[in-house]
N, C-alpha and C positions, 0 to 999 in steps of 0.2 A: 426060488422065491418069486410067486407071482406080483405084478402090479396093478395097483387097481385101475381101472379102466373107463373112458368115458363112452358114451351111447355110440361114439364112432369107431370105437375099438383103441383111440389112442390114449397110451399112459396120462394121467393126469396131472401137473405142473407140479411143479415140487416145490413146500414153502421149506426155507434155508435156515440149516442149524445154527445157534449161535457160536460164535467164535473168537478169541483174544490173538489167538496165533494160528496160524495159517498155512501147514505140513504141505505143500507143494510137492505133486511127484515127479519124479525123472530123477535120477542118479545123478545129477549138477545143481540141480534147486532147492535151495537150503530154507527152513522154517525160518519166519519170520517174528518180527512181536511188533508189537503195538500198544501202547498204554494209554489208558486217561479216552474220555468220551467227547471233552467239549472241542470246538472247532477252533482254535486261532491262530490266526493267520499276521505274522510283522513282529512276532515278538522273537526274538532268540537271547531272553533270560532264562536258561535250561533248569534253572532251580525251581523256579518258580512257577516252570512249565508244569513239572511233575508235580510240583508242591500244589499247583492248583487242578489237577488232576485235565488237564489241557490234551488233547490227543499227539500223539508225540508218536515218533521211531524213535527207537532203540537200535543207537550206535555206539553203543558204553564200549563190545567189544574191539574198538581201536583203540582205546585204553592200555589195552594188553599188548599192543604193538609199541605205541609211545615209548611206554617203558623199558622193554625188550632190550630197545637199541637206542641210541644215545649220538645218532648220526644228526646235523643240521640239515633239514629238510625244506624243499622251497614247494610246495604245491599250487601248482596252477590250476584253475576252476571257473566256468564264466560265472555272471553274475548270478547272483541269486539261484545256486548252486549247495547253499547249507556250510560254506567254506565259517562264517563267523559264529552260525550254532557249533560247529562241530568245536572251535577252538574254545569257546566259552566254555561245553563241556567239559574239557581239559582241562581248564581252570578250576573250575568246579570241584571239579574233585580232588584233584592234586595242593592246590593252594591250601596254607597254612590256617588253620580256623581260631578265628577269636577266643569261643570258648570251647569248654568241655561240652556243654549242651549242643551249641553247633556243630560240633564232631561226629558226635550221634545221630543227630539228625541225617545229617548226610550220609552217613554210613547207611542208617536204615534206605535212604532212597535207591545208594547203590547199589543194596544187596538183592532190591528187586529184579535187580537188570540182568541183561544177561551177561553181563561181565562177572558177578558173581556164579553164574552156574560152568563159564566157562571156567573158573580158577576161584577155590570159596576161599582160598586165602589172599587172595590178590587183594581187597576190598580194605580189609581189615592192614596188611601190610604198606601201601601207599596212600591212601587217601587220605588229608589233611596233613601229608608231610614235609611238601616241599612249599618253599618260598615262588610265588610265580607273579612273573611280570607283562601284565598284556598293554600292546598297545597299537591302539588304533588307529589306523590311518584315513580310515574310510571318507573324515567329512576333510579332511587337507586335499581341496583344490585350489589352489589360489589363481588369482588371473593378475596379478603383483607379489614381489616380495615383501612388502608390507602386511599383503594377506598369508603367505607364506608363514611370515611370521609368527602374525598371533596365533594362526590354527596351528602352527607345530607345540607353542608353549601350554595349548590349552592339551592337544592330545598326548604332551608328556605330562604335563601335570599331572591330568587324569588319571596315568599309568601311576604315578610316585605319590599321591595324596591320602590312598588308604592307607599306602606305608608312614607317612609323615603321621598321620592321625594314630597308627598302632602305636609308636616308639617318640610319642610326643610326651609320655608320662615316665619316662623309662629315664635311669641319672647314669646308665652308662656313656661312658665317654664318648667309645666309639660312632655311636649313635646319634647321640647330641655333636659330633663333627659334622656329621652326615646332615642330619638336618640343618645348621644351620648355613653348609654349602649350599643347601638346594634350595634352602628360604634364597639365599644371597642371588643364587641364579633366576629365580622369580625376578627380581626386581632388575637384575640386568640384561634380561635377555631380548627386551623391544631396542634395546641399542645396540648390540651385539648379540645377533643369535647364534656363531659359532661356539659360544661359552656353554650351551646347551647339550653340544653334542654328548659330552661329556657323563651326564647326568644317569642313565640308563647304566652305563659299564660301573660307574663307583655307587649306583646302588644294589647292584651282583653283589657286586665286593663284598659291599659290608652287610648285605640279607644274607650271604651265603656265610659270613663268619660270627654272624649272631646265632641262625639257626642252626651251625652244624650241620647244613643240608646245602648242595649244591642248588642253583635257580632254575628254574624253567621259564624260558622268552618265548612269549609267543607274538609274533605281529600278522595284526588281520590288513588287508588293503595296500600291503606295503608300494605298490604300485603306483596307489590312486595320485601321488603328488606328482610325480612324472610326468605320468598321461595324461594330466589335465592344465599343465604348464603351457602357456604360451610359448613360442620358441626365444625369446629376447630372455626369458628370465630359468630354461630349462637346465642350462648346464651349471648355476649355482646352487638349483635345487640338486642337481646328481652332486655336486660334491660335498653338499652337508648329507647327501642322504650314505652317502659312503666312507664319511666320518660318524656316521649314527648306527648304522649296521653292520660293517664290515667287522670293527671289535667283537662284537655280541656272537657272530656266527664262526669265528676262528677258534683253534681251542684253549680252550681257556677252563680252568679247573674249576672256575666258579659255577660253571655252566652246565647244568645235564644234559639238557633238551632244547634245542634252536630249532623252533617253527616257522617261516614265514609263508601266509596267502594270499594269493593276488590271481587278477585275470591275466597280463599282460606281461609277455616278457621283452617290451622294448625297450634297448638298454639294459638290460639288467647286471652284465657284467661292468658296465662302467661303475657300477657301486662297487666294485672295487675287490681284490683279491679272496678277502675273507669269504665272498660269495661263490666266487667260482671253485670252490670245494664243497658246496654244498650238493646235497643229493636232490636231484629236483623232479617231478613226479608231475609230469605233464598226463592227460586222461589220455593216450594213447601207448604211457609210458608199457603196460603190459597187455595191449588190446590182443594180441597173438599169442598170450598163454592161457594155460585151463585155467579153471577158478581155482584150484587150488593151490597151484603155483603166482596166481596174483598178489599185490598187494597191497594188505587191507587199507591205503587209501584208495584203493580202487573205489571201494566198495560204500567208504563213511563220507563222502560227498557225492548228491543224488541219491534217490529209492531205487532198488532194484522192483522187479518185475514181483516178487513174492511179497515186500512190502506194499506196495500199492495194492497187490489183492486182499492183502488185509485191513487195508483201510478202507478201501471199498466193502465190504465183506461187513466192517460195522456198521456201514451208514444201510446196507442192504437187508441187516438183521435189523435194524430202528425202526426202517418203512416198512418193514413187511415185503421184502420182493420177492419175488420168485426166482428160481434159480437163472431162468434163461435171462431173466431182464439183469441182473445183477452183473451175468457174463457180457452183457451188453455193452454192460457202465464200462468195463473193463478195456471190451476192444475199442470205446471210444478213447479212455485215456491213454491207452497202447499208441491208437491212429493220430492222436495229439503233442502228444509229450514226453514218446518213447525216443530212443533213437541214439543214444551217446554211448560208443561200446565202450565195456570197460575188459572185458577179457570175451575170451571164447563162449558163446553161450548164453552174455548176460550182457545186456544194453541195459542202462540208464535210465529212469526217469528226471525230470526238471522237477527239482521239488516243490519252490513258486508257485506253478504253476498246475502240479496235482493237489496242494492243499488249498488252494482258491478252489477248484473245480470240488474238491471234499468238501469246502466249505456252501458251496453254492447248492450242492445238489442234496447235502443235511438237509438243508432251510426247510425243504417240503417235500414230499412226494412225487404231487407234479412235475415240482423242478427234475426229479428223476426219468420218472418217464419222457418228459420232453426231451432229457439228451436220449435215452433209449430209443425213441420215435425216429430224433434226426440225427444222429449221429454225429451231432457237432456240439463242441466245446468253444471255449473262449479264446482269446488271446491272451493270455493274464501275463506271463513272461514280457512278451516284445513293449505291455502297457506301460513296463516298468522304465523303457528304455525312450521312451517319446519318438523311437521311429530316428533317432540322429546316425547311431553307431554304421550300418551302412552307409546311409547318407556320406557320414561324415569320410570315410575311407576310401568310399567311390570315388567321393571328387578327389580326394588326396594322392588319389590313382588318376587324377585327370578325368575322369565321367569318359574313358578315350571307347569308342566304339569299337576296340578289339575286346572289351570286358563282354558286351551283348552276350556276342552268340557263347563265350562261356559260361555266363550265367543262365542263358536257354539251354542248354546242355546238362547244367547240373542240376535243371529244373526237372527237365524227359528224364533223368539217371534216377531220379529220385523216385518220380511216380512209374517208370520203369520196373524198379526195383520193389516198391509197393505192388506193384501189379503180379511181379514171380514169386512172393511169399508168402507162405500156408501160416494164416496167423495160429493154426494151432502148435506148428511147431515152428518159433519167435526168432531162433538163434538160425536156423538156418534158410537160405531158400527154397523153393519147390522145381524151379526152372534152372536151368543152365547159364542164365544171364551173368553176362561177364558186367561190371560197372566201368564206363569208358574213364573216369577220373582213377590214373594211377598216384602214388604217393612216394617223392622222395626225400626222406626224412633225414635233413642237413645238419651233421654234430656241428658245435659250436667250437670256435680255434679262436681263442682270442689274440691278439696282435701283441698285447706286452699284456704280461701280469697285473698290472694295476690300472694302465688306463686302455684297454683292447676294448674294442668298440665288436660287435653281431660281425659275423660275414657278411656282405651285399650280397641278397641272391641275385641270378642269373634276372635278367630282365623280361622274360620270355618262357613260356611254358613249350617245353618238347612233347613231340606226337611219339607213339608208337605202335604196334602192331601187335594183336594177340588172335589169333585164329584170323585172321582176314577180317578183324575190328580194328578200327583205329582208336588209340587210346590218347589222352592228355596225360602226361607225367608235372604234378604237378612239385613244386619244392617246399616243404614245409619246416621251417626252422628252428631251433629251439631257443633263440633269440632273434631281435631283427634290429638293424640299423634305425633309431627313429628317424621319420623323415616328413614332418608336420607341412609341408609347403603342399599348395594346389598340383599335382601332375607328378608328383617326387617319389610317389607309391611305383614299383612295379607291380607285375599280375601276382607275381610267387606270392612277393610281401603283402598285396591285397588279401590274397586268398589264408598267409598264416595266419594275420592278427582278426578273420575272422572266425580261425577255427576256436584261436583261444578265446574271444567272446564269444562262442556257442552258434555259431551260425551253421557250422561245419563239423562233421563227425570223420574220425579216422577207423576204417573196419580193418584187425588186424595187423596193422600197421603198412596196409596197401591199398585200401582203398576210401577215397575222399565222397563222404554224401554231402546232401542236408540230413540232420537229423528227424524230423517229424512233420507234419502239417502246420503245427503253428508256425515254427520256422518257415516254410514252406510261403505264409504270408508273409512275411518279412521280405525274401526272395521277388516276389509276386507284385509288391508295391514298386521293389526298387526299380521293374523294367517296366510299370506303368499298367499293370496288372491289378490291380489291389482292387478296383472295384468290381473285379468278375473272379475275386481269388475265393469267396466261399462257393460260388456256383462252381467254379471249376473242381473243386476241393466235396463237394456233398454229390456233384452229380445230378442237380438236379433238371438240368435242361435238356436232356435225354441227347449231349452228345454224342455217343456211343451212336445214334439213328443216323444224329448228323454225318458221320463219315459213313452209315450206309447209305443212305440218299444218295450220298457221291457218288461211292462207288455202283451203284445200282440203276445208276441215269436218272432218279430221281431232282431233276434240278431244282425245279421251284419248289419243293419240301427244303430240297439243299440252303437255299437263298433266306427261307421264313425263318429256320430254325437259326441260321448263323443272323439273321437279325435281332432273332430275342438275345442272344449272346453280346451282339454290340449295341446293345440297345442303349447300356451304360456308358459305353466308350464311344458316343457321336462325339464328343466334343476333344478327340482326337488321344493320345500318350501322352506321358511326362518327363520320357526319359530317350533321347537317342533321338532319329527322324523319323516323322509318320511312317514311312515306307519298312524304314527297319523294324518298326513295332509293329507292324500288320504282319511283315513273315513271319515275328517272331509267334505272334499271336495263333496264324492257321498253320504254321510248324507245330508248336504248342498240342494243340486239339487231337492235330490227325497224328502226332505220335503219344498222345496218351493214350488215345482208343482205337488207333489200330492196333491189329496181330500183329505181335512183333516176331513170331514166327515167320510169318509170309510178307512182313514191311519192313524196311529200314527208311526213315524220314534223314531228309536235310535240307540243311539253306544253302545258299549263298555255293551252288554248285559249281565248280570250273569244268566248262565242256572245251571242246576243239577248239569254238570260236566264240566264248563267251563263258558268262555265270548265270546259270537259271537260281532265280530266287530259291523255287522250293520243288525238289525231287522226291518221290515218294518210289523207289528205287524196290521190285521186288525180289524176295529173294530167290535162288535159284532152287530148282527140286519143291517148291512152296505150292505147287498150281498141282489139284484135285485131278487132274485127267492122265497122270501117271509121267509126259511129255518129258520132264526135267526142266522147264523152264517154269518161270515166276507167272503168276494172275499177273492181271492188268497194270502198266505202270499210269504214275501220275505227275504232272507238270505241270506247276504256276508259275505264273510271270504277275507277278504285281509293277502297278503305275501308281503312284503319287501325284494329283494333279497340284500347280501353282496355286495357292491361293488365292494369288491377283486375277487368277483367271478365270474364278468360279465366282456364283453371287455371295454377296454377303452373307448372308442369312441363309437358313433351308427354305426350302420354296414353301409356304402355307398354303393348304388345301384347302375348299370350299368343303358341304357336302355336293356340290353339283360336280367338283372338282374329283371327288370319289368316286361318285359315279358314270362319271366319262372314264377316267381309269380301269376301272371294273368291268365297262363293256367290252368284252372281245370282240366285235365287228371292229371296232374301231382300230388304227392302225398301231401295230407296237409303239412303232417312232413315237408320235403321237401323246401316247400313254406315258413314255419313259420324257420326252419335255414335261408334260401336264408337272409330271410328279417332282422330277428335280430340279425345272426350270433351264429354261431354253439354253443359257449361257453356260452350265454348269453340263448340262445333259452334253454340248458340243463339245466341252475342254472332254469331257471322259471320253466321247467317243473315240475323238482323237486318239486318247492316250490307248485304246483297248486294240484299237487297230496297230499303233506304234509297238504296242506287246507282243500282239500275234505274228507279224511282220519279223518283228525282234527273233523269236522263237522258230519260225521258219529257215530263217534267210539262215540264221548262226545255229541252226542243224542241231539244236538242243535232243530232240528227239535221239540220236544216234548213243545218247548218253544211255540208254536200254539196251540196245544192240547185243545178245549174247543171253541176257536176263529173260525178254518180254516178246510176244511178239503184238499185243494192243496197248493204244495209250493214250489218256485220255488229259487233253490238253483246256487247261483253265485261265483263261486272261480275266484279270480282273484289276479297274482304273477306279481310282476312289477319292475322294476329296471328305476330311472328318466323316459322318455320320451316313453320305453319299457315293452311291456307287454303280457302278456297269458290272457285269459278269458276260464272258462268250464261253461256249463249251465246246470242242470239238474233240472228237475220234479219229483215231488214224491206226492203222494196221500196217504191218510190216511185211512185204511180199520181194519175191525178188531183190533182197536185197537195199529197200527202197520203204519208206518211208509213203504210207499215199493218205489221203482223207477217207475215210469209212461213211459215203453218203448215207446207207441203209443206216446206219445208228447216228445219223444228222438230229441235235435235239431240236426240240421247239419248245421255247421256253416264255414265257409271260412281261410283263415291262420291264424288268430286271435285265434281263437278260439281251445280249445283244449279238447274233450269232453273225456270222459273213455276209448274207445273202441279205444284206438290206432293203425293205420295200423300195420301190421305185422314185426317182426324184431326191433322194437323199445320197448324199455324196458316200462313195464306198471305199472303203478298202482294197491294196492292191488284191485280184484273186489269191485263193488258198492252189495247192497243189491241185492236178487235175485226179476225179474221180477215177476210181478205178474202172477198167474195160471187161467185159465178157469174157474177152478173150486170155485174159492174165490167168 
């Protein structure tokens, strides 16, 4: 079959068929569905979703699972995650219907779904038959037990009022007991709210011996009162919360089905025995099985990869796109909001945050094309969260400067790992890249049956070794000790209670990412990052040149181009010391865009006689002349100058002031006072010389030995937005370390090499030149 052709010989752009579902190929990627056209976004009234013909996924088939088995289940899910759609659902269908006509109605919605095509008698056999009791925890924060209170009576009410109002007309006895304990418990319960607990378990009782049908509990947030308790009033919320669910989840005849969802499992066996028999179903719980061995909660919190292309898929048949722009939309929300494995093969999307982006790029055309164009999305996820949830953990982990370079590590791991993967095939990589973050995944052993508190992880992340990579082994729990005080967090516990809030993804059950680029801004603000975190994320400052320049003796390209980059960041970091946020920042750079075939970057190096900031360390057999040894190494030494020791202010330019700097007759020196001002210009020099010296004297250079034999040495002293740079070369001969005069740079005001003009106080000599005769 020929194609038709344009005047240039190439195929002509293909306008896209329409489509409700969405046949994905490959032997692992299953058809997807998608109903209803209009966009909305905050609602999770599932009935009304459908009834208003709203754009929705289709997760009807965890239905078939629910039912199946009859196990207490506790599923863990970070926010905004689809954890309270998904249980509404359940409700929905299952709970008991008013009328006859309501019955129908629902029946008719569900037989659209694909719960009906997987099982056509399933629909017709349980829906509208069981008694179900939801309840929600979601708005119980209290910052007092006075607030504790009333939001507990309002969210069981809630739970128990549609049933008051069904059985309020009804003269059996039973019934009428029932009501009027729980009337009675209304009115008692701002005096004593332990009288309440009660409430939930004797109306199983009696739903379940009215309707001849055993109950289904569901609870959405169960968590939220916990983690939001102050610590003075935390342990009388665990023990009503362990006299409110531990009954509900142990077995008991009245009960079929025991749900509970939450983010967070701190504490959670302190609520009490009935719990710790529950099956719990953390998103890593099957990340190293196939899909078909997974289960189906894998799959019914977050869109998989074929749902999203079908919701895209609509919005792209409404605009009119073309094929390629459509695939576009796609790797944008891929490169955004992909990232949470859930088995072999199939990572996650953030649902939040792909129906905002459906929603935003509906609105118009345009809006499409502009994410097409720039390949950037929103934050919509983290907007939900005001930016506290790290914050808040960090410091709770003490903000201690052993957290840094872990989180630059999982930073380069991440777009590491971005950088070795063929987005056409998703599930696996293209490269050999090993992820330095390993995973050890701590079962939980409570201490006594009913009041056993998380194990304390280890304080301390272990290293290991995998082909001559050094790895992190990190411990991730499936509970954790709570420990709300400033500094009381370890690294382990920082790192679990972020996976469970979505900060962190588990691959397989061994290895620890970030999940996507949104998250990726999260990450980014925390270490002081966030205002160069979309340039660093789109690419658009042509860093990739930037670490050519470097490496290519390009200096003063070197020096322009990392000025548009700190252009944002004069007025210094937010997180850690200047000093530690500048390695972090040119570690950063020169390990996302070098070869990581021919580079391994690091900080905070130990040599024989010292720590070089930042090693750009090559690797061996990496160098194009066949030799076995690595291309050129690299070596910074960063300075930090005092504050008190620079001026105030940046120094203000005239134009005449620009144009004495611009003239090269005139003396570097000269040019570098004009520009940073005379006091400022002295503190750096100072410190650039104190660098060089530094790196000489403690033999930093031998840190190549074996690997390299040129190396190309970077001192750079900076005070906020102000700074020196020196560049020199040096070659390895004889055993010996010497200066490389021929590749001596000469560089512009910026720049400040050894050989200062005359009259200006120098630095001790560098190594002597090499001789003719070597």
């Amino acid at each position: 079959m020929f194609k038709r052709a344009q005047s240039d010989g190439t195929a002509l752009p293909r306008k896209r068929t329409r489509s409700s579902t969405v046949n994905s190929t490959g032997s692992n990627r299953a058809s997807a569905r998608v109903t209803g056209n209009m966009v909305s976004v905050g609602k999770n009234d599932w009935i009304r979703l459908v009834r208003d013909k709203k754009l929705l996924v289709d997760k009807t088939d965890l239905l078939l699972h629910v039912m199946k088995n009859d196990s207490s289940d506790i599923i863990f899910r970070s926010r905004r995650f689809g954890k309270t759609m998904a249980l509404k659902m359940i409700r929905d269908f299952l709970n008991v219907a008013g009328t006859e006509e309501e019955l129908a109605e629902r029946k008719r919605l569900f037989e659209d779904m694909s719960v009906h095509s997987a099982d056509p008698t399933f629909v017709d056999k349980h829906c509208g038959k069981y008694p179900v009791i939801y309840l929600s925890l979601k708005d119980v924060r209290p910052t007092t037990l006075d607030e504790f209170r009333d939001s507990m009576a309002l969210a069981i009410f809630m739970a128990t009022d549609n049933w008051l109002h069904a059985i309020s007309d009804t003269s059996k006895a039973e019934l009428n007991d029932i009501r009027d304990w729980i009337n009675q418990m209304k009115s008692n319960m701002r005096n004593s709210i332990d009288d309440s607990v009660a409430i939930p378990t004797l109306l199983v009782k009696y739903l379940s011996r009215y309707y001849n049908e055993q109950c289904v509990v569901l609870v959405d947030e169960f968590d939220a009162p916990v983690i939001s308790a102050p610590e003075g009033i935390r342990e009388e919320i665990k023990k009503y919360m362990r006299r409110l669910l531990s009954p509900l989840a142990k077995d008991d005849d009245n009960v079929r089905k025991f749900i509970m969802a939450g983010i967070d499992p701190v504490n959670l066996n302190t609520f009490g025995s009935g719990l710790n028999n529950c099956k719990r179903y953390p998103l890593h719980e099957d990340s190293d099985r196939s899909r078909e061995s997974a289960s189906p909660y894998q799959f019914a919190f977050g869109f998989t990869e074929e749902e999203v292309d079908a919701l895209i898929d609509r919005v792209a048949d409404k605009m009119g796109l073309l094929e390629w722009q459509a695939d576009q939309l796609k790797r944008v929300a891929r490169k955004w909001y992909n990232g949470y494995y859930a088995c072999r093969g199939v990572r996650l999307y953030n649902p939040w945050s792909i129906m905002n982006y459906i929603e935003n790029i509906s609105k118009s055309k345009e809006n499409c094309l502009e994410a097409v164009k720039s390949g950037c999305a929103s934050r919509y996820w983290l907007s939900t969260d005001d930016k506290t949830t790290l914050a808040r953990y960090f410091n709770m982990a003490g903000g201690t400067k052993e957290l840094i370079p872990v989180i630059q590590e999982l930073v380069i791991d991440f777009l590491k790992l971005v950088d070795a993967t063929d987005e056409s095939v998703t599930e696996e990589p293209a490269s050999n890249y090993v992820p330095r973050f390993r995973v050890n995944l701590v079962d939980f052993k409570p201490a006594t049956q009913r009041f056993g508190d998380a194990v304390r992880l280890p304080s301390h992340i272990d290293t290991a070794s995998s082909d001559g990579e050094q790895q992190w082994v990190v411990s991730i729990a499936n509970s954790v000790q709570g420990a709300p005080a400033t500094g009381s967090l370890n690294i382990n516990e920082f790192m679990t209670l972020l996976y469970y809030h979505g900060y962190l993804s588990i691959k397989d059950k061994a290895y620890l990412t970030i999940p996507n680029y949104e998250v990726l801004c999260a990450w980014l603000d925390l270490i002081g990052m966030g205002s160069s975190a979309t340039r660093l994320i789109s690419g658009m400052d042509g860093r990739p040149v930037l670490v050519d320049h470097l490496l290519s003796g390009r200096y003063l390209e070197f020096i322009k181009h990392l000025e548009r980059i700190l252009e944002v960041q004069k007025q210094g970091f937010t997180i850690g010391t200047y000093e530690v946020s500048y390695q972090m920042l040119m570690s950063l750079m020169l390990s996302v865009f070098l070869d990581s075939a021919k580079y391994d970057v690091a900080r905070e190096v130990v040599t024989n006689q010292g720590r070089a900031d930042i090693v750009v360390m090559p690797r061996r057999g990496a160098a194009d002349d066949g030799s076995g040894r690595g291309p050129m190494g690299v070596l910074i030494e960063i300075k930090r100058a005092d504050p008190t020791k620079v001026d105030a202010d940046n120094y203000s330019r005239t134009i005449e002031d620009a144009r004495f700097i611009a003239d090269e007759s005139k003396d570097r020196t000269e040019r570098a006072c004009k520009r940073l001002g005379k006091k400022t210009f002295g503190c750096l020099k100072r410190l650039l010389a104190e660098g060089y010296n530094q790196t000489i004297d403690n033999k930093y250079l031998d840190t190549f030995n074996g690997c390299c034999d040129e190396a190309l040495v970077v001192v750079v002293s900076f005070s906020s937005g102000r700074y020196l740079f020196q560049f020199e070369h040096f070659k390895r001969l004889a055993g010996d370390w010497c200066l490389d005069t021929e590749r001596h740079p000469i560089v512009d005001y910026l720049a400040c090499p050894y050989n200062w003009p005359a009259g200006e106080e120098a630095p001790p000599p560098p190594p002597p030149p090499l001789s003719d005769d070597v």
